[in-house]
C-alpha positions in Angstrom: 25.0 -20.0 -16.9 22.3 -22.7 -17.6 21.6 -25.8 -15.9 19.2 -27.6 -18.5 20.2 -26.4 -21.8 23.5 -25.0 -23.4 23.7 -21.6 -25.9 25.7 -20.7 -28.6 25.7 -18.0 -30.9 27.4 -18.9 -34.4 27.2 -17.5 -38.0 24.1 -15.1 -36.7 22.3 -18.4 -35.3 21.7 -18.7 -31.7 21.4 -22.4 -30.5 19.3 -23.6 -27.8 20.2 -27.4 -26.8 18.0 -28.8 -24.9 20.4 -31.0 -22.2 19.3 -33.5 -19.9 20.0 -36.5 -22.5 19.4 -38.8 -19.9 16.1 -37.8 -19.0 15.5 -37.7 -23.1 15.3 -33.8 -22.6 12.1 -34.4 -20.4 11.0 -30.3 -19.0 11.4 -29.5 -15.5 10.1 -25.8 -14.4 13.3 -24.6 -14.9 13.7 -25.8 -18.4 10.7 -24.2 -19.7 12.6 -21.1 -17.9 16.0 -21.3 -19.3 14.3 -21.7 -22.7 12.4 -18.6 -22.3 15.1 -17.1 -21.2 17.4 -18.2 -24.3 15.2 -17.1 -26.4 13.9 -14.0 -25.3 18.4 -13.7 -25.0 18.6 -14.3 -29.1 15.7 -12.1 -29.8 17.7 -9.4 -28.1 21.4 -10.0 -29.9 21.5 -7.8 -32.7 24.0 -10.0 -34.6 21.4 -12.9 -34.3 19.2 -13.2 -37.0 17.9 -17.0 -36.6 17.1 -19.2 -33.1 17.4 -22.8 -33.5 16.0 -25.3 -30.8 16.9 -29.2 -30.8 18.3 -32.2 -28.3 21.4 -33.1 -27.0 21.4 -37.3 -26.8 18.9 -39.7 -28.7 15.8 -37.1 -28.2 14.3 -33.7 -29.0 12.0 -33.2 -26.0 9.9 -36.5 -24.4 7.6 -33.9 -22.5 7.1 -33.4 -19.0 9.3 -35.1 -16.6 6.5 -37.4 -14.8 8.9 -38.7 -12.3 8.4 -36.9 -9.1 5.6 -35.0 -9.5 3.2 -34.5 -6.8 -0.3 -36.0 -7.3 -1.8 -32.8 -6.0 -0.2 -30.4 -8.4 -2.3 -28.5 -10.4 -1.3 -28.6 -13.8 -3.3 -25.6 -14.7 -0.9 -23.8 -12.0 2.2 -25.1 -14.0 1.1 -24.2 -17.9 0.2 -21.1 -16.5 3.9 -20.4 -14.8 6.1 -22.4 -17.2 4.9 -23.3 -20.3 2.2 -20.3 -21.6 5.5 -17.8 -20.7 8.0 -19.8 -23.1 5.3 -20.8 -26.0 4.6 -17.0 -25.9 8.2 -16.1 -26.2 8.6 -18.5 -29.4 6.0 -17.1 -30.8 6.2 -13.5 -30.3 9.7 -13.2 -31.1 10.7 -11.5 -33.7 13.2 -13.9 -35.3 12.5 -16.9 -37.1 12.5 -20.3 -34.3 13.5 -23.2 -35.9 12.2 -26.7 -34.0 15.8 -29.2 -35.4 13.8 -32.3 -34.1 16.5 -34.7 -34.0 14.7 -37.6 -32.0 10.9 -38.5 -30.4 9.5 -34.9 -29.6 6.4 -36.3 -27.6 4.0 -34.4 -25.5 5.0 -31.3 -24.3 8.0 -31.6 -26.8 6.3 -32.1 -29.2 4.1 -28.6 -28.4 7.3 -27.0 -28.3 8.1 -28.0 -32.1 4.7 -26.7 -33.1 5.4 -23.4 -31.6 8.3 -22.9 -33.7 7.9 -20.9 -37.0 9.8 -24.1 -39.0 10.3 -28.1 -37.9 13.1 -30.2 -39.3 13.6 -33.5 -38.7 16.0 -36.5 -39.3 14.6 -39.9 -40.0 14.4 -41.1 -37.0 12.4 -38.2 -35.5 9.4 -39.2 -34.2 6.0 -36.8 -32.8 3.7 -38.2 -30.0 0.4 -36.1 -28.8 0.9 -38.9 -25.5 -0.7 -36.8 -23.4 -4.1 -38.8 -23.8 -1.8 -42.1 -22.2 -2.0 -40.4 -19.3 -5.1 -39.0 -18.8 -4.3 -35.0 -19.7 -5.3 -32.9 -22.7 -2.6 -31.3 -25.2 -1.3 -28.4 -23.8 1.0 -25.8 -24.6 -0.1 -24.9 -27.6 -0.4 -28.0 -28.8 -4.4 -27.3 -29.6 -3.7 -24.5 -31.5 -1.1 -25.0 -33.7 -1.9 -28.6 -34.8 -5.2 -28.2 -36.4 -3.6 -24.9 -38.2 -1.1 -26.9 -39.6 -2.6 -30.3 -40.6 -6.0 -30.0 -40.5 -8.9 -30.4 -37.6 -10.0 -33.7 -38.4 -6.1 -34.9 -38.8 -5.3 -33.1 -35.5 -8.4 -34.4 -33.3 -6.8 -37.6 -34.5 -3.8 -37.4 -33.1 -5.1 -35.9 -30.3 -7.6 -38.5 -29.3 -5.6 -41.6 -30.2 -2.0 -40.4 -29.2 -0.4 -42.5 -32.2 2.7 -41.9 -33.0 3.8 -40.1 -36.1 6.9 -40.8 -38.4 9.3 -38.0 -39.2 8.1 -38.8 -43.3 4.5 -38.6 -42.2 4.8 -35.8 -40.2 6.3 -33.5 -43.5 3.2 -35.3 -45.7 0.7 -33.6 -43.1 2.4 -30.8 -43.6 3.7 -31.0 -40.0 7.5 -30.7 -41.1 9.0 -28.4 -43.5 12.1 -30.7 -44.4 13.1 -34.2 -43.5 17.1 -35.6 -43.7 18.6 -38.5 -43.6 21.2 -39.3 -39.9 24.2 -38.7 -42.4 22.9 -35.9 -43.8 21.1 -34.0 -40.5 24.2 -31.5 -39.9 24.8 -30.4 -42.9 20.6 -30.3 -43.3 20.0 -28.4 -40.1 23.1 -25.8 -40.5 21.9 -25.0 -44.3 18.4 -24.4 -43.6 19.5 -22.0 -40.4 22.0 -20.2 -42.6 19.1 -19.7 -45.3 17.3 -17.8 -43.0 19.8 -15.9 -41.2 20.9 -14.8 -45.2 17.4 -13.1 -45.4 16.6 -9.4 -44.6 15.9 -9.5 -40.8 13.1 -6.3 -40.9 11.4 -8.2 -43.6 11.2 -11.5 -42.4 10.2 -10.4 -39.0 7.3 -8.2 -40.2 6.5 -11.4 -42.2 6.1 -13.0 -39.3 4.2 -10.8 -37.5 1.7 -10.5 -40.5 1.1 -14.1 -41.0 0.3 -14.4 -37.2 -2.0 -11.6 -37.1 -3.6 -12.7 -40.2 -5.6 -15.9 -38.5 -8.0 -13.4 -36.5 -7.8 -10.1 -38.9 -10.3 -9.1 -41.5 -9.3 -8.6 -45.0 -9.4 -5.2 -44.4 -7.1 -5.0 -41.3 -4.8 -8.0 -42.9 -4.3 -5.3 -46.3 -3.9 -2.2 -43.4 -0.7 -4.3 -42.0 0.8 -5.1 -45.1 0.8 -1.4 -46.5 2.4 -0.2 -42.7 4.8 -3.3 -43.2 5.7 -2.5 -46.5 6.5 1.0 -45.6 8.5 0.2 -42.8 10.5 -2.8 -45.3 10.6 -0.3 -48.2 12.7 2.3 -46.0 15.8 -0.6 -44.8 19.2 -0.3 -46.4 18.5 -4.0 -46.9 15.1 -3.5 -49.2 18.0 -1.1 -51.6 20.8 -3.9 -51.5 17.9 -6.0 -53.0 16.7 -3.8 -55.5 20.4 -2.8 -57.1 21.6 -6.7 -56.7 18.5 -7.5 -58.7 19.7 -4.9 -61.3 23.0 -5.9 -61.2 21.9 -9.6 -61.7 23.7 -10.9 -58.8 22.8 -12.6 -55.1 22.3 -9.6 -52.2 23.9 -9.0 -49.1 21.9 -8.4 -46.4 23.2 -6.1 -43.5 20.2 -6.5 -41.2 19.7 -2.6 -41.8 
C-alpha cells in the first residue's frame, strides 16, 4: 500500500523502511507522507508498542531529493506541507520512535533521526547538517533538537560548517544512544526495539510526554504532570505485575494494561 517505504509489524515493533535505495532514501512529498502515515498507523495498533525507522540499501535518509526541483519552489511552502506534519507525528506519538541509522543520514535525514526519541547506529553511519552546501538553513527540526542534545555551541557548529559526523562521534556528543559494529547491527537494532517494546506501554508513554513538556514548563507545572502521570501509571494492571514481580524477586510481564 506504499510506494516509498515498506511496513511491518513484528514482535510488538512496527518497522518503517525507508525504500528508494537507489536514490539513497532521498524524500519526495510523498515520502514525508507515507512516513506520517506509518507512524501515525503504529501509534494506532494496539499490539504495537515500539516504531522503528531505518534504510533499505547503503543509506538511512540523504535528505531532500534535489534532482528535479523547480527553482521557484518555495521551500517554506514544502516544510510547511511535508515535513512539519511528519516531525510532528514522531514526536507526538505516543510510542517510543527509534531512528536504526544504518548509513549517511544527511540533511533532512538526518532531521528525521533527531526527531526520534532514540538513534542507533552501525559504524559506518554517518550525520551531515549539508544543508549549508547548498545555501538553506536546517530544517525540520533540525534547529531544535540538535542544540538540545549536544549542546548550542556544538550544534551552531555543525550547522554552520556542515562537517560530517562519524557514527563514534555522534554517540560521544551525545547524539546517539548506541553504536554497533556491521556484524553485529541486527542483532543490535532488534535487541534495543525488543527492550522497549518489554516496557509498560502507559508508563513509557507518559514518560514521554513529561520529558517533552518539561523543556518549556515551570518546576511547578513539571511536579503537577508527574503527580497526574503517576496517578494515571499507579492505576495499570502493568504498574501491579511490577510491584508483585518485584516481591516475588523475578523479571515482569508487561501486558500493556
Amino acid at each position: 500500500m506504499y510506494e516509498t517505504i515498506e511496513y511491518e509489524v513484528r514482535d510488538h515493533i512496527a518497522w518503517i523502511r525507508l525504500n528508494r535505495p537507489d536514490k539513497m532514501n532521498a524524500f519526495t512529498m510523498l515520502m514525508n507522507k507515507e512516513v506520517q502515515e506509518a507512524v501515525e498507523r503504529g501509534e494506532a495498533n494496539q499490539d504495537v508498542r515500539c516504531i522503528a525507522i531505518t534504510g533499505n540499501g547503503r543509506a538511512f535518509c540523504a535528505g531532500q531529493d534535489l534532482k528535479g526541483v523547480d527553482e521557484e519552489l518555495d521551500h517554506g511552502d514544502v516544510l510547511r506541507s511535508a515535513y512539519n506534519p511528519m516531525v510532528k507525528q514522531i514526536v507526538n506519538c505516543e510510542k517510543p520512535v527509534v531512528a536504526a541509522v544504518n548509513g549517511v543520514a544527511a540533511g533532512a535525514g538526518m532531521s528525521l533521526a533527531l526527531a526520534c526519541d532514540f538513534r542507533v547506529a552501525n559504524e559506518n553511519a554517518s550525520f551531515i547538517e549539508a544543508f549549508v552546501h547548498v545555501g538553506l538553513v536546517p530544517d525540520s527540526g533540525s534547529m531544535y533538537f540538535l542544540p538540545r542534545l549536544i549542546g548550542h555551541a556544538k550544534a551552531l557548529e555543525l550547522a554552520m560548517l556542515g562537517d560530517k559526523v562519524s557514527a563514534s562521534q555522534a554517540k560521544d556528543l551525545g547524539m546517539v544512544n548506541d553504536v554497533y559494529y556491521m556484524e553485529d547491527w541486527d542483532e543490535g537494532v532488534n535487541k534495543f526495539t525488543e527492550r522497549l517494546s518489554s516496557l509498560p506501554p502507559k508508563a513509557v508513554s507518559l514518560i514521554k510526554q513529561g520529558m517533552a513538556k518539561s523543556w518549556d514548563s515551570s518546576l511547578e507545572e513539571v511536579l503537577e504532570f508527574e503527580a497526574d502521570a503517576q496517578a494515571k501509571a499507579g492505576q495499570t494492571d502493568d504498574h501491579r505485575e511490577g510491584v508483585k514481580a518485584f516481591i516475588e524477586k523475578r523479571r515482569p510481564v508487561f501486558q500493556g494494561s
